[in-house]
C-alpha positions in Angstrom: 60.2 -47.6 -103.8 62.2 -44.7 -104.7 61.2 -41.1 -103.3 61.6 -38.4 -106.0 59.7 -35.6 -107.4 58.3 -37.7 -109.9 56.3 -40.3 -107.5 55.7 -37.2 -104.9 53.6 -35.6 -108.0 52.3 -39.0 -109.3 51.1 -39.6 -105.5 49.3 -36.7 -105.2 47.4 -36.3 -108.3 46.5 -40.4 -108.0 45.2 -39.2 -104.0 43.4 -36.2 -106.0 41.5 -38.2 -108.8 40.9 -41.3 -106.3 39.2 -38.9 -103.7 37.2 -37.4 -106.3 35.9 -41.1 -107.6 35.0 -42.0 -104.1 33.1 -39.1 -103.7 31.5 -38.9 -107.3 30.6 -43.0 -106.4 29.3 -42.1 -103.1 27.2 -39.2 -104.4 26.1 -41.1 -107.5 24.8 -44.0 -104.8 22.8 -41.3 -102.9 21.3 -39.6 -106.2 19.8 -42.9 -107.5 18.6 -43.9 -103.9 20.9 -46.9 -104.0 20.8 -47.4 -100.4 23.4 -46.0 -97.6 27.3 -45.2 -98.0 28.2 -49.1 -96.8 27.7 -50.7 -100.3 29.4 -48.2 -101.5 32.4 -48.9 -99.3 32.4 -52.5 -99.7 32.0 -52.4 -103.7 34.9 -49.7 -103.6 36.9 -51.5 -101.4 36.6 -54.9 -103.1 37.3 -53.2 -106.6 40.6 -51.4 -104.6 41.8 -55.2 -104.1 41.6 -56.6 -107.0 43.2 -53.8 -108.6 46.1 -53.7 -106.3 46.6 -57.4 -106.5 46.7 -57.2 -110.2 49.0 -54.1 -109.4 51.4 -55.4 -107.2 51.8 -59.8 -109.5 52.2 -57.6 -112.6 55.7 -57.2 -114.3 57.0 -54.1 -113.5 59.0 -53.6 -116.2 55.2 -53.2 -117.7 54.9 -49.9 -115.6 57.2 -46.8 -114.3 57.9 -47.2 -110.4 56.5 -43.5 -110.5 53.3 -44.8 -112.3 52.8 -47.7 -110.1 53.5 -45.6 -107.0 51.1 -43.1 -107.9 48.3 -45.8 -109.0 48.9 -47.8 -105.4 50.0 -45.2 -102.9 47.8 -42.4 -104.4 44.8 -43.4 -106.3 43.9 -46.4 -104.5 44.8 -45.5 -101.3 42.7 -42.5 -101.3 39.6 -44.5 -103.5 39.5 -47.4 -100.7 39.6 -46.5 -97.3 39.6 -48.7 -93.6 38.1 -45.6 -92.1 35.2 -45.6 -93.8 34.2 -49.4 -92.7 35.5 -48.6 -89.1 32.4 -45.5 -89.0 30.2 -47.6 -91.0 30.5 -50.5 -88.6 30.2 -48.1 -85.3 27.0 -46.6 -86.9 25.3 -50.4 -87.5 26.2 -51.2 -84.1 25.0 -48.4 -82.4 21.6 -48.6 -84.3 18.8 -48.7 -82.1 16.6 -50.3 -84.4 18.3 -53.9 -83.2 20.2 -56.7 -84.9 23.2 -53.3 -85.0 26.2 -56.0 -83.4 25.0 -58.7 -86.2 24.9 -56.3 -88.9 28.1 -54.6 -88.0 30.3 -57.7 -88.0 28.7 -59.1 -90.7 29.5 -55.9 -92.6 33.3 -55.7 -91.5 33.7 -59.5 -92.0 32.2 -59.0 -95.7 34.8 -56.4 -96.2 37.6 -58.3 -94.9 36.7 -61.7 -96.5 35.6 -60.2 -100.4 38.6 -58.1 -100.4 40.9 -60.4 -99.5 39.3 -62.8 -102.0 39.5 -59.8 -104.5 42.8 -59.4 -103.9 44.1 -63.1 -104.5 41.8 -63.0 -107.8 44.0 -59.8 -108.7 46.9 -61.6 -107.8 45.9 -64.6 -109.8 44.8 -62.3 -112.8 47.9 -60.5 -112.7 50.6 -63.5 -112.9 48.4 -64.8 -115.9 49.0 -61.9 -118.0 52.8 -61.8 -116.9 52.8 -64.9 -118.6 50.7 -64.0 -121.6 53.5 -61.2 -122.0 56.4 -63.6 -121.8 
């Protein structure tokens, strides 16, 4: 990856508008009562995957190294996030209500196993179009 003004800018508007989807997602979820801000989380972060691993098996030639640095580093990076699953899983565990340690692991497994499984399905999606394009 090459540092220059161009990818600095493309980063930071790609962190901008992929902060402000998370947050639109997250407050759309709360407005129509779609439950709590893990769903949210996992659907974002499963949709992150895929995206990347379509991304990253791509050509390249297909997109600027600015673009795809901005779309990667910035956008995604800011729309997904590890944090978010790290609090989420603290507050299942910590739930007094019982069954917290169950629910928590089986939240940050889900999150681990779909996006991974996103991810190779991005992979997979992207190689098949390289071809397509060849």
């Amino acid at each position: 990856m090459k540092l220059n003004a161009r990818s600095v800018v493309a980063v930071f508007v790609g962190g901008l508008v992929g902060s402000a989807a998370r947050l639109g997602l997250t407050a759309a979820s709360a407005a129509l009562e779609f439950g709590d801000n893990s769903a949210v989380t996992l659907v974002v972060n499963i949709l992150g995957s895929f995206t990347l691993g379509v991304l990253v098996s791509a050509p390249r030639a297909a997109m600027p190294e600015w673009l795809f640095t901005g779309v990667s580093v910035g956008f995604l990076a800011s729309f997904t996030t590890l944090s978010a699953v790290s609090a989420e899983f603290v507050t299942a565990v910590t739930d007094t209500n019982g069954g917290g340690l169950y629910i928590g692991v089986a939240y940050a497994l889900s999150n681990l196993v779909f996006g991974v499984f996103a991810a190779i399905v991005g992979l997979r999606a992207g190689n098949a179009m390289s071809k397509v394009r060849s």
